[in-house]
C-alpha positions in Angstrom: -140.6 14.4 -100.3 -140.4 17.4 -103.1 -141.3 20.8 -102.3 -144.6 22.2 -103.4 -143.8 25.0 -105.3 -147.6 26.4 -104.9 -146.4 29.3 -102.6 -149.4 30.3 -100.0 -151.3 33.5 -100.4 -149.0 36.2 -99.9 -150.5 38.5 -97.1 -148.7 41.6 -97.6 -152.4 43.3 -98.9 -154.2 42.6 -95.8 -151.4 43.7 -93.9 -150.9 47.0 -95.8 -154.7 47.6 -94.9 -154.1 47.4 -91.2 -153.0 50.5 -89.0 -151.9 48.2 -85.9 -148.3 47.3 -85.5 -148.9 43.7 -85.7 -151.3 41.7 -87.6 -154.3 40.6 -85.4 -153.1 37.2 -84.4 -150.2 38.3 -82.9 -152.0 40.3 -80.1 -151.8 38.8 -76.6 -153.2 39.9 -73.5 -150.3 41.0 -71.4 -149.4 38.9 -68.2 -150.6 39.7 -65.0 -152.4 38.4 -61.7 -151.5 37.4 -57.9 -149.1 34.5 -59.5 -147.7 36.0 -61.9 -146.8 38.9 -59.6 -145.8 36.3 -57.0 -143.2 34.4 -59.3 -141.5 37.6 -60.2 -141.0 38.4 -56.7 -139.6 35.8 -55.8 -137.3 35.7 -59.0 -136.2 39.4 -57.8 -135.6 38.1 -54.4 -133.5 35.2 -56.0 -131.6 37.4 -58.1 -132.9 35.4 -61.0 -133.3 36.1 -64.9 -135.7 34.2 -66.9 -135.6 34.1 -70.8 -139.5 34.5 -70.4 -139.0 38.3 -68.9 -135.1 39.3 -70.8 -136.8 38.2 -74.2 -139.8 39.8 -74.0 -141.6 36.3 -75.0 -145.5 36.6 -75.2 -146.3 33.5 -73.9 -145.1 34.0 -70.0 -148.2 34.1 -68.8 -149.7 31.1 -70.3 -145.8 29.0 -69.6 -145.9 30.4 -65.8 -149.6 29.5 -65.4 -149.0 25.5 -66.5 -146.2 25.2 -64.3 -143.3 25.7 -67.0 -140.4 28.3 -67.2 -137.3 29.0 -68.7 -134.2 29.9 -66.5 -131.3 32.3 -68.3 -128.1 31.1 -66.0 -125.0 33.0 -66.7 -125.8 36.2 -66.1 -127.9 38.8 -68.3 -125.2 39.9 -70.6 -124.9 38.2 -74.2 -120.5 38.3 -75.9 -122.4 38.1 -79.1 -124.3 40.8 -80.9 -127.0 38.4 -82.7 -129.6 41.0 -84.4 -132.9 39.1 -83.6 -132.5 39.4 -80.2 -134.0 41.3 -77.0 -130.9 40.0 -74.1 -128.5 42.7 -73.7 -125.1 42.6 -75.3 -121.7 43.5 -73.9 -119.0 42.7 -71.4 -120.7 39.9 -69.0 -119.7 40.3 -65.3 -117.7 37.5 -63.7 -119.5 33.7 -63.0 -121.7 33.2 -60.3 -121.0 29.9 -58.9 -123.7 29.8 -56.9 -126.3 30.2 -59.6 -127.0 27.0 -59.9 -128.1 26.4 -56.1 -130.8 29.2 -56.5 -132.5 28.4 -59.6 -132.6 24.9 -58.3 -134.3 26.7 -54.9 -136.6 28.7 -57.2 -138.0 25.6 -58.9 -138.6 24.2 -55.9 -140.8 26.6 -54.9 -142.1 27.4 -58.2 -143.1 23.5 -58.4 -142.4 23.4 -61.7 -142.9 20.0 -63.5 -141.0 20.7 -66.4 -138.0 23.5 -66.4 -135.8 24.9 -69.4 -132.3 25.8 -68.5 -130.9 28.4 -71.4 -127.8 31.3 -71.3 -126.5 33.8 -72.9 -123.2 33.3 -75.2 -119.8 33.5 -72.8 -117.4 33.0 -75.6 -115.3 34.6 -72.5 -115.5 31.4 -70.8 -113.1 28.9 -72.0 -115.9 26.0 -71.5 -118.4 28.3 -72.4 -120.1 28.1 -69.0 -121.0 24.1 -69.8 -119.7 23.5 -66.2 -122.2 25.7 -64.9 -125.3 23.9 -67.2 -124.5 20.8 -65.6 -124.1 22.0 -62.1 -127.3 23.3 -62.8 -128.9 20.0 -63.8 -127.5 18.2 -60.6 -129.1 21.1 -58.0 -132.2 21.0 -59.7 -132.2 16.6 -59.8 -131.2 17.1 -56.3 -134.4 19.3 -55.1 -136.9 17.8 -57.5 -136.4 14.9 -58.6 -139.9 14.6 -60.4 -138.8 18.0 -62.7 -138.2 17.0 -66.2 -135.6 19.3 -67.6 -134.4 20.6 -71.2 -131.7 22.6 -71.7 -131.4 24.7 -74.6 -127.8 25.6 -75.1 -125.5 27.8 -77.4 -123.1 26.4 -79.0 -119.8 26.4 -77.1 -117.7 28.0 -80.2 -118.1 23.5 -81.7 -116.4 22.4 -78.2 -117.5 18.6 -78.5 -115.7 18.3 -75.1 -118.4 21.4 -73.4 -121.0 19.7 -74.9 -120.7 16.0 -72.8 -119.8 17.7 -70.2 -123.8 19.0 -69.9 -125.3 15.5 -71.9 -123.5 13.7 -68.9 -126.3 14.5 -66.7 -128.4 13.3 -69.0 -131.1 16.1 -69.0 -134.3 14.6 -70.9 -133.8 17.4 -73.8 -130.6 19.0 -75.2 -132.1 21.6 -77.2 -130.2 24.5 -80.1 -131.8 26.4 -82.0 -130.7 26.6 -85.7 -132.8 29.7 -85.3 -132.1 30.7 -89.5 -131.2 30.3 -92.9 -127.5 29.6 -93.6 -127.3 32.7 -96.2 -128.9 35.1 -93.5 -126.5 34.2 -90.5 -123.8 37.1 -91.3 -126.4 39.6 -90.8 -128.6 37.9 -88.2 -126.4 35.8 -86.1 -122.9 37.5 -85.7 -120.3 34.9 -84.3 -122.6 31.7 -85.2 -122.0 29.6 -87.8 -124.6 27.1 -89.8 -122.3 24.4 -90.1 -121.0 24.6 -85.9 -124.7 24.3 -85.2 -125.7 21.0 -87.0 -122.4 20.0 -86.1 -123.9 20.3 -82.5 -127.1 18.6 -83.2 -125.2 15.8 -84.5 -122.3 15.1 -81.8 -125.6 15.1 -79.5 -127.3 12.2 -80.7 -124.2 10.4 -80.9 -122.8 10.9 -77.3 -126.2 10.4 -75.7 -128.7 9.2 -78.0 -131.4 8.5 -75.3 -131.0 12.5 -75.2 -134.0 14.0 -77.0 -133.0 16.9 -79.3 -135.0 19.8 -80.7 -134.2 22.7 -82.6 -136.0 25.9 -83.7 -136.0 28.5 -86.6 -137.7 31.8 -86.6 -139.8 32.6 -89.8 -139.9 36.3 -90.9 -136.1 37.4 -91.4 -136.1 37.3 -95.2 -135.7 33.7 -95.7 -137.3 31.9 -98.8 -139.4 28.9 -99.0 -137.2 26.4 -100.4 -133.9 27.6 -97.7 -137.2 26.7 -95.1 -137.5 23.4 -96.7 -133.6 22.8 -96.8 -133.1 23.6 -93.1 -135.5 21.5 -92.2 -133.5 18.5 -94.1 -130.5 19.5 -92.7 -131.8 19.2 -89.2 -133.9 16.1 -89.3 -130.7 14.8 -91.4 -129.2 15.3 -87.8 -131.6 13.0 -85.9 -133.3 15.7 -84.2 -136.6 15.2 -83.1 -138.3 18.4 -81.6 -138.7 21.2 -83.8 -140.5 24.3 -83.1 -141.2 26.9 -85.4 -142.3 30.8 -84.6 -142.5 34.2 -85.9 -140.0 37.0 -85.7 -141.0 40.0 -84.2 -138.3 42.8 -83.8 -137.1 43.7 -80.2 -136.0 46.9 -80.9 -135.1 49.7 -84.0 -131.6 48.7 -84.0 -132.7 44.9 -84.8 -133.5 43.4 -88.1 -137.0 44.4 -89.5 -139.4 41.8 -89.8 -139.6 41.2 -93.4 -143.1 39.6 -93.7 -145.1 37.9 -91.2 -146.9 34.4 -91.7 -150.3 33.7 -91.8 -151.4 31.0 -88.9 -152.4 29.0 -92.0 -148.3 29.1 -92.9 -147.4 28.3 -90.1 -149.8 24.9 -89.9 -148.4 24.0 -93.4 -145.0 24.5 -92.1 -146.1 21.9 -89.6 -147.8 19.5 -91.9 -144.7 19.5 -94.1 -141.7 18.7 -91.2 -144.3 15.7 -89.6 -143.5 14.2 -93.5 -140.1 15.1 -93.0 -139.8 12.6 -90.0 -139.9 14.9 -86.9 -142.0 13.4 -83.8 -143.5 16.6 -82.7 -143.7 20.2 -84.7 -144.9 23.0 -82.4 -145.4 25.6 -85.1 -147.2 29.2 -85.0 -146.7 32.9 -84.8 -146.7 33.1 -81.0 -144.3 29.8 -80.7 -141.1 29.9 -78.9 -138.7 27.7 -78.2 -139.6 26.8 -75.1 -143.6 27.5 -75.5 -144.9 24.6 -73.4 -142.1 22.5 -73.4 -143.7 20.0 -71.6 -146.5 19.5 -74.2 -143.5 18.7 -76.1 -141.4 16.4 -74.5 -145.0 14.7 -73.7 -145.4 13.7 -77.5 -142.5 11.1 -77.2 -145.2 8.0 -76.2 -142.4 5.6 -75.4 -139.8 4.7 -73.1 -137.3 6.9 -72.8 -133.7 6.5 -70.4 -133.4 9.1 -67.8 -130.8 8.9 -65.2 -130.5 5.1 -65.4 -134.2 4.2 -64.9 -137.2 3.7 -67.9 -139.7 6.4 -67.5 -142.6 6.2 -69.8 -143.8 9.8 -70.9 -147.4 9.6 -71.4 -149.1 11.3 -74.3 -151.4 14.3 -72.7 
C-alpha cells in the first residue's frame, strides 16, 4: 500500500481559537462513584499501584467500570527518565517478592475478566524483574483461572532469555509499546532504543507464536506522517497483531510539549490505514491507551487461540 500524500486538515486554527487547555474531545468527566472509591481502597489496603492511577490515564473510570485494569508490579519508581511520562523516576526500592501474591488477591476480588500486568523499567535488575512477571501470571492463573491476561512489558535492555522466561506462562497477550518514531527516541525515550524494541516484538512471535502481540505509538510528539506510516511497517513487518494508537498529552512542565493534537477524524484514518496494513484489530483515538479496554481487544481475535494447553475460542463481542 503507498502513502497518501493528501495530508488531513491541519487543525492548528481551530485550536488557536480555543482558550481551554485541551481541544474539546479530549475532555472527560473525571472518575468517581461507590466503586470506583471501593477499588481504590482496597488497592491502598493492598499496597497496590495501578498504571490507571500513576499515569494519570483518562479512561479509569470507564476500564474499572467494565471489569478491566492494569497492575504496575515492581514498584512505583521508573531507572529510566523517558519524557512522555507521568511514573516517577529515580532509585527503585528493593523487590517485593510477595507482589505477585497480592495483585493476584486483588483481582480476585476485583473479579476482573481481563487484567494487564505492566512495570516500570528496573534496568537494576539483572532479569529486569521478568521473574517477577511470570510469578505474577502463575498467582493470578492460580486464583482465577477464567482471567484472561496481557502483559505489557519493557524491554529487558534486548534479554531474549527475560523475555521466555514471561512467554513461558503463556499469558494470552505479550504487549510493547513502540510508543514513537525512531528519530524522536533520544529526546523522548532516554535508554530505549528502536531497533531493541522490534527486536522484542520479533523474538515474541517466534518463541511463542500462539502468543498474541500488540504494540502502541503515541501521536503528538513531533512526528511526521510518513515516520507514522513507516512504524507502522516496521511493526506489522514483526507479526504483531494488536496495535493501539492515542494522543500525547503532557504529564507535567518538565515533559515534552505536545506538538499538535489530532483531530478524532486522524485518528479514524490512522485506523483505516494499519487495518490495510494487515493488523487484526486497531484501537485508535485521542483518549486511547494501551490498555483502553483490553478486552475489546483480545475479543477481536474470532478464532481459536492456545492458552495454557487447551483451545479456547474468543468470541467476537
Amino acid at each position: 500500500m503507498s502513502l497518501k500524500t493528501a495530508k488531513v486538515k491541519n487543525m492548528a486554527p481551530e485550536l488557536a481559537q480555543r482558550k481551554t487547555r485541551h481541544p474539546s474531545w479530549l475532555k472527560v468527566k473525571a472518575p468517581f462513584g461507590e466503586q470506583v472509591h471501593d477499588l481504590k481502597t482496597l488497592l491502598s489496603r493492598l499496597r497496590l499501584h495501578t498504571v490507571c492511577e500513576e499515569a494519570h490515564c483518562p479512561n479509569l473510570g470507564e476500564c474499572w467500570s467494565h471489569r478491566v485494569a492494569t497492575f504496575m508490579i515492581l514498584g512505583d519508581i521508573c531507572t529510566r527518565g523517558c519524557r512522555y511520562c507521568a511514573v516517577s523516576k529515580g532509585k527503585p526500592v528493593e523487590l517485593d517478592e510477595m507482589e505477585p501474591e497480592r495483585v493476584s488477591e486483588a483481582v480476585r476480588l476485583m473479579g476482573l475478566k481481563h487484567v494487564v500486568i505492566t512495570s516500570v523499567d528496573r534496568d537494576d535488575l539483572e532479569d529486569g524483574g521478568a521473574a517477577i512477571f511470570a510469578a505474577t501470571v502463575r498467582a493470578i492463573r492460580s486464583k482465577s483461572p477464567g482471567c484472561t491476561i496481557e502483559v505489557l512489558i519493557p524491554d529487558f535492555q534486548g534479554s531474549e532469555q527475560s523475555l521466555r522466561t514471561v512467554l513461558n506462562e503463556r499469558p494470552e497477550i505479550l504487549n510493547h509499546n513502540i510508543e514513537t518514531v525512531p528519530r524522536l527516541y533520544p529526546q523522548a525515550r532516554g535508554g530505549g532504543k528502536y531497533s531493541v524494541s522490534l527486536a522484542l516484538l520479533e523474538a515474541s512471535r517466534r518463541i511463542a507464536p500462539e502468543v498474541v502481540t500488540k504494540s502502541g505509538m503515541m501521536l503528538g510528539l513531533g512526528e511526521e506522517e510518513e515516520e507514522v506510516w513507516a512504524v507502522l511497517q516496521d511493526v506489522v513487518r514483526r507479526g504483531v497483531q494488536i496495535l493501539t494508537l492515542g494522543q500525547y498529552l503532557r504529564p507535567s512542565a518538565w515533559h515534552l510539549p505536545v506538538a499538535r493534537y489530532y483531530h478524532p477524524q486522524e485518528f479514524q484514518r490512522w485506523k483505516k490505514i494499519g487495518e490495510e496494513l494487515g493488523f487484526i484489530h486497531v484501537e485508535s483515538g485521542p483518549l486511547v491507551r494501551s490498555s483502553y479496554l483490553a478486552d475489546r481487544q483480545f475479543a477481536s481475535f474470532n478464532r481459536p487461540l492456545k492458552s495454557r494447553g487447551s483451545q479456547v475460542l474468543v468470541q467476537l463481542h
